[in-house]
C-alpha positions in Angstrom: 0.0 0.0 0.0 1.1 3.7 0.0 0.2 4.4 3.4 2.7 3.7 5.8 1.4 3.0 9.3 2.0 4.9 11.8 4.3 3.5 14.6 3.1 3.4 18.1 4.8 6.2 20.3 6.9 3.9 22.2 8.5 2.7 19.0 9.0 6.0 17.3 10.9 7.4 20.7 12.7 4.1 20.6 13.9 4.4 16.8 14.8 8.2 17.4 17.1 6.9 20.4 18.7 4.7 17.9 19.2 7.0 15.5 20.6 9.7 17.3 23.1 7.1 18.9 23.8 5.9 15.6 25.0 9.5 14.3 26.9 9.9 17.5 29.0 6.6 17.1 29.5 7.3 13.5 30.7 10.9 14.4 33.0 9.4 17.2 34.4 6.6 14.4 34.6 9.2 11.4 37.0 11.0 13.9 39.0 8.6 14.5 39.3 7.2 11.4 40.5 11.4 10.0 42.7 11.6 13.0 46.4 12.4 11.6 49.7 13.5 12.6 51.5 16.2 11.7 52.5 15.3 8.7 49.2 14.1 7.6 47.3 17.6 9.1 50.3 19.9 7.8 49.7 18.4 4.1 45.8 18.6 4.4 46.8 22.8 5.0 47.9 22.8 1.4 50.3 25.7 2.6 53.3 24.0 3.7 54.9 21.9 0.3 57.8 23.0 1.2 58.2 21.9 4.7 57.2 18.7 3.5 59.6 17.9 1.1 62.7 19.8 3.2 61.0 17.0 6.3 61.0 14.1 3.8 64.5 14.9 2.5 65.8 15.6 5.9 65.1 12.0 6.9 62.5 14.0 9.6 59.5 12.2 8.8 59.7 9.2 11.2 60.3 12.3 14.0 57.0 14.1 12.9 55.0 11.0 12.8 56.1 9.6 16.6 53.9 9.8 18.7 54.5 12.9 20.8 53.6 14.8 21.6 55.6 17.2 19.5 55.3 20.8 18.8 56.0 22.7 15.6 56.4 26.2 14.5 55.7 25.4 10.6 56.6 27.6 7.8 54.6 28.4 5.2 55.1 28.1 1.4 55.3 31.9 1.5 57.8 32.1 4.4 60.4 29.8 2.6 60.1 32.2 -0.5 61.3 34.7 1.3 64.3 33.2 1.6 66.5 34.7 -1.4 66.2 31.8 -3.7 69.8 31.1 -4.6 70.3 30.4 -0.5 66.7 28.2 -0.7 68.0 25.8 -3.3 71.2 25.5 -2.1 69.4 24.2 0.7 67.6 21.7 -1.3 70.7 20.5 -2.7 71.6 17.0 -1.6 74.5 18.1 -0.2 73.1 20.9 2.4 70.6 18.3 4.1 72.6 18.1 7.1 72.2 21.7 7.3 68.0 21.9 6.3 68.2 19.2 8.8 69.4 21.5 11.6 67.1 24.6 10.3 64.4 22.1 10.6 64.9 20.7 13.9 65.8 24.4 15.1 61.1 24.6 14.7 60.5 21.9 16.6 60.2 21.1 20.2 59.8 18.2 22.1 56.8 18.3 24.2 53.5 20.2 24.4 53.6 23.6 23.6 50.5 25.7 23.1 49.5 29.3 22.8 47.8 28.8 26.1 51.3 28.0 27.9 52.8 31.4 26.3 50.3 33.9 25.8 51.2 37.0 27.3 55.2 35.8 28.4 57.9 36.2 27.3 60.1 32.6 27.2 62.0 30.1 25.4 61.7 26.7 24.1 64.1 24.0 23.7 64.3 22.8 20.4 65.4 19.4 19.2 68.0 21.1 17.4 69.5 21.8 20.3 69.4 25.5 20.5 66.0 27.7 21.8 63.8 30.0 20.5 62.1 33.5 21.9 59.3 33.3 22.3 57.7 37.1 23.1 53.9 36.9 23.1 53.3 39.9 25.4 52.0 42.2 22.6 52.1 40.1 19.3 53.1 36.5 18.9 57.1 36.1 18.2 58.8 33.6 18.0 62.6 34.5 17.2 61.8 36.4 13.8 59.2 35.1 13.0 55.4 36.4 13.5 52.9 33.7 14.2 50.2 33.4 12.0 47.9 30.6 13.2 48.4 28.8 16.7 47.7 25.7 17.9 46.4 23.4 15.2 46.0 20.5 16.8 47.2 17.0 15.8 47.0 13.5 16.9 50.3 13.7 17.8 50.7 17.4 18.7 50.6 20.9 17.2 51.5 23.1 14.6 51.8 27.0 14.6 51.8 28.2 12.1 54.7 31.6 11.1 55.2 33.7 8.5 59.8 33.2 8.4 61.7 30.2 8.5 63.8 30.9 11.5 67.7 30.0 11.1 69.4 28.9 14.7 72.0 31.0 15.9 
């Protein structure tokens, strides 16, 4: 027939219970199934191909995929250009990886690290290249040289801010 019957109200409040836990548990699993590190949130960004391919060269991927948590003050395509382009690919040269490799490490730090934790200090961070960076967020957000454009993205396996320079250790 064409006519559907109507459910008793007891069934109709039991099938709306259903449903609604349904959409929550498919919410809670499409989550976790677009969870992603660093790496995997940096690339969604679209802005950071460079980065990515100085991380890959570097050998730094397995260090931005651990499991963390890891903070990292990520460059932008537009902060790597500009870097005067005959110094940005001699960088990209085989040969200066060692040294991308240290630039690299120079925007990452071991361990949690959110705007929270700096807003409105001034501090530094200890960086897993060994060195630290300023970090002045009592009127804007610097960290070194570098103006921070977009804080705390968050990761499965930490958090990316995002600045406007790629910051060279001292």
């Amino acid at each position: 027939s064409a006519f559907k019957r109507k459910a008793p109200p007891m069934i109709r409040s039991s099938r709306a219970v259903v449903a609604v836990a349904m959409l929550f548990v498919a919410q809670c699993l499409g989550g976790a199934a677009h969870a992603k590190d660093i790496l995997g949130t940096a690339q969604d960004a679209g802005t950071f191909t460079i980065l990515l391919a100085a991380v890959k060269s570097t050998g730094l991927t397995e260090t931005l995929s651990a499991t963390g948590p890891i903070t990292i003050f990520a460059p932008t395509d537009d902060a790597f250009a500009k870097l005067p382009s005959e110094e940005l690919r001699i960088l990209l040269r085989p040969e200066s990886m060692e040294k991308l490799r240290t630039i690299l490490t120079y925007h990452i730090v071991d361990g949690r690290a959110t705007s929270r934790d700096f807003l409105g200090k001034r501090l530094e961070a200890a960086t897993m290249q060994g060195g630290s960076l300023l970090i002045d967020a009592t009127k804007s957000v610097m960290i070194d040289n570098a103006k921070l454009i977009k804080a705390d993205i968050v990761a499965d396996n930490g958090f990316i801010h995002v600045i406007d320079t790629v910051m060279m250790p001292k």
